[in-house]
N, C-alpha and C positions, 0 to 999 in steps of 0.2 A: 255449676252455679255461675251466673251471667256477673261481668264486673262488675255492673252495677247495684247485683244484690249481693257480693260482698263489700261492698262500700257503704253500704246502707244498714248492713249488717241484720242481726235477726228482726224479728218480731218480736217485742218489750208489751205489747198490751192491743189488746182491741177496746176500739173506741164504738159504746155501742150508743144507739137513739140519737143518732144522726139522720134520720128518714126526708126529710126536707128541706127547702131553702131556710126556714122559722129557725130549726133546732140542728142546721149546719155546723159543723168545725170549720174554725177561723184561724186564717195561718196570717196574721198581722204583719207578716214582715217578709213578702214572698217576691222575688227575682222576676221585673218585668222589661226584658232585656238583659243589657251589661248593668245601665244604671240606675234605674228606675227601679225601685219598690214599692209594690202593691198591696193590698188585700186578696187573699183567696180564699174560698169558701166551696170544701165539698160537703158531699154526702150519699150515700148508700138509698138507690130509689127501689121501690119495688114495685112489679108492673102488677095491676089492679083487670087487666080485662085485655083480652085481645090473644093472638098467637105468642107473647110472650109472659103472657097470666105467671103468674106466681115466681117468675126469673128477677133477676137481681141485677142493676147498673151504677157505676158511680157518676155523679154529676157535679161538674165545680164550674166558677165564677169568677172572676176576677174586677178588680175596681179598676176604674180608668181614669189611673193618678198621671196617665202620660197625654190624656187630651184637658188635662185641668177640671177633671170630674172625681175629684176621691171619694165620691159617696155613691158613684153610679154603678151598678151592676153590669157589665157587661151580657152577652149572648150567652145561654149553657153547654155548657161540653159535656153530651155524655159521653159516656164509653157503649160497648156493646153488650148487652143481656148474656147472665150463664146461672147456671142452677143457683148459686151460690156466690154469696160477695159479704165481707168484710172490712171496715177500714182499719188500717192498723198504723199503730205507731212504732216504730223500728228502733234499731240501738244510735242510729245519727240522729237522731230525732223528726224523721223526714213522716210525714202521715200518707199512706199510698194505698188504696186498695189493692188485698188477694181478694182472687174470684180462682173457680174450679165448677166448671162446667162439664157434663159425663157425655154429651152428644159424643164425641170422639177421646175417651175415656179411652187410658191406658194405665198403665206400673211407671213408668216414667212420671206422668203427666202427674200420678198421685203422693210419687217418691220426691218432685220438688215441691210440691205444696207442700208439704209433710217437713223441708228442711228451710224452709222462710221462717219457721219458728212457732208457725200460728196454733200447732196445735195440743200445745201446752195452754194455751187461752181459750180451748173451745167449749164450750159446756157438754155436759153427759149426752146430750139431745145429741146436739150438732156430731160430734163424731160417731155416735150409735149409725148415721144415717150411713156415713163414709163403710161404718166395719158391715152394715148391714146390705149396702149393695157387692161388699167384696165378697161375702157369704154365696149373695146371690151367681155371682159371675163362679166363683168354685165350684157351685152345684152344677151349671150348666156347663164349664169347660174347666171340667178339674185339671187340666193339664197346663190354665192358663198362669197363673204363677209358680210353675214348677223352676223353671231353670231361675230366676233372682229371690225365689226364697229357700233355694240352696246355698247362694252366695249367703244372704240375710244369715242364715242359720248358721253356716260356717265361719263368719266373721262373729257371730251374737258365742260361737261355742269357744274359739280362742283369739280374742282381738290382735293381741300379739302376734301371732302367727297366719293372720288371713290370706287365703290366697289371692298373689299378686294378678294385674291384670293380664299380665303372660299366660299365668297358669288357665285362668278366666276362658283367653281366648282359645287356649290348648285343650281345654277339655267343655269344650262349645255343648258336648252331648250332653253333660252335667249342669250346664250353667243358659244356654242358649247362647242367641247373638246378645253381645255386649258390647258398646262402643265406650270408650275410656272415659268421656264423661257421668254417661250414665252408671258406670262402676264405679267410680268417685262420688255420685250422688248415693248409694247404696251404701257404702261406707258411712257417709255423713250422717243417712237415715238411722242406723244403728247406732252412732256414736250418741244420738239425739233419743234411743230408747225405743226406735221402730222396730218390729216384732215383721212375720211373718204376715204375710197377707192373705187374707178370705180364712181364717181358725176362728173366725168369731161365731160365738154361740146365743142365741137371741136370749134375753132372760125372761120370766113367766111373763112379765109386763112389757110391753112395748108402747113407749112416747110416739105418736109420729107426726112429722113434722107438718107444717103447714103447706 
């Protein structure tokens, strides 16, 4: 986990129907400089037509209290399109979009999404989609979560006693490569209630997303 997200500490809530500049979240009191304070205003866009059809970006705005315009919107900032995006509010009170995009989808990549917090706020839909592509990837390379959902499992059977990252790397056949953060986020994923990855079973009904 990066300083900066434990400084910012977990995910406390998603902020949802934010889609626009209209029904933006307003951070009334946001660092424009050293001394200057602004207005900011994001929100969660979703593309509507083109090569990133149905992809997700965050877009925010700033007022421009330091050219003597506090009512003026400045240019938009977005960010870059990924499957998936969020805004969230955190335990510092800071409002930051998560996003989780699969183009380059891995166990890492899903293991810190997973410990930002967000996914105690997500609806049944939204995670079915998560357990439902790691389903998919088990069937086709069942060997692809085998060494971190040994660890998973071993740590989930006696916390207490998990094995260290020594052990980890000494028995590389059991576990794979692991590099000490990524074992550290494995840990945190359990400690947070994470289970083993691709066991998911579809149920008679399936939601699917947009």
């Amino acid at each position: 986990m990066s300083k900066e997200s434990e400084n910012r500490g977990l995910v406390v809530e998603v902020l949802r129907g934010h889609v626009d500049a209209e029904t933006a979240w307003v951070d009334k009191d946001h660092p424009d400089g050293v001394r200057i304070r602004c207005r900011r205003r994001l929100w969660i866009e979703r593309c509507a037509k083109g090569q990133q059809k149905g992809k997700y970006r965050m877009v925010y705005q700033t007022t421009d209290v330091r050219n003597g315009r506090p009512n003026f919107w400045r240019k938009l900032h977005p960010s870059g399109y990924v499957d998936h995006m969020w805004l969230c509010r955190f335990e510092n009170g800071h409002v930051d979009p998560v996003g989780y995009g699969t183009t380059y989808w891995s166990t890492e990549g899903f293991i810190a999404f997973y410990i930002t917090g967000i996914w105690a706020h997500l609806t049944d839909i939204e995670r079915s989609w998560f357990e439902r592509m790691h389903a998919y990837i088990n069937r086709r390379m069942p060997d692809k979560f085998k060494g971190v959902n040994a660890l998973i499992e071993a740590v989930r059977l006696d916390p207490e006693n998990a094995p260290s990252f020594a052990a980890v790397q000494e028995f590389r056949s059991d576990y794979g490569y692991m590099t000490e953060a990524r074992y550290q986020n494995v840990l945190a994923y359990v400690r947070m209630g994470g289970t083993a990855l691709g066991t998911w079973t579809p149920p008679a009904t399936v939601v699917e997303l947009d």
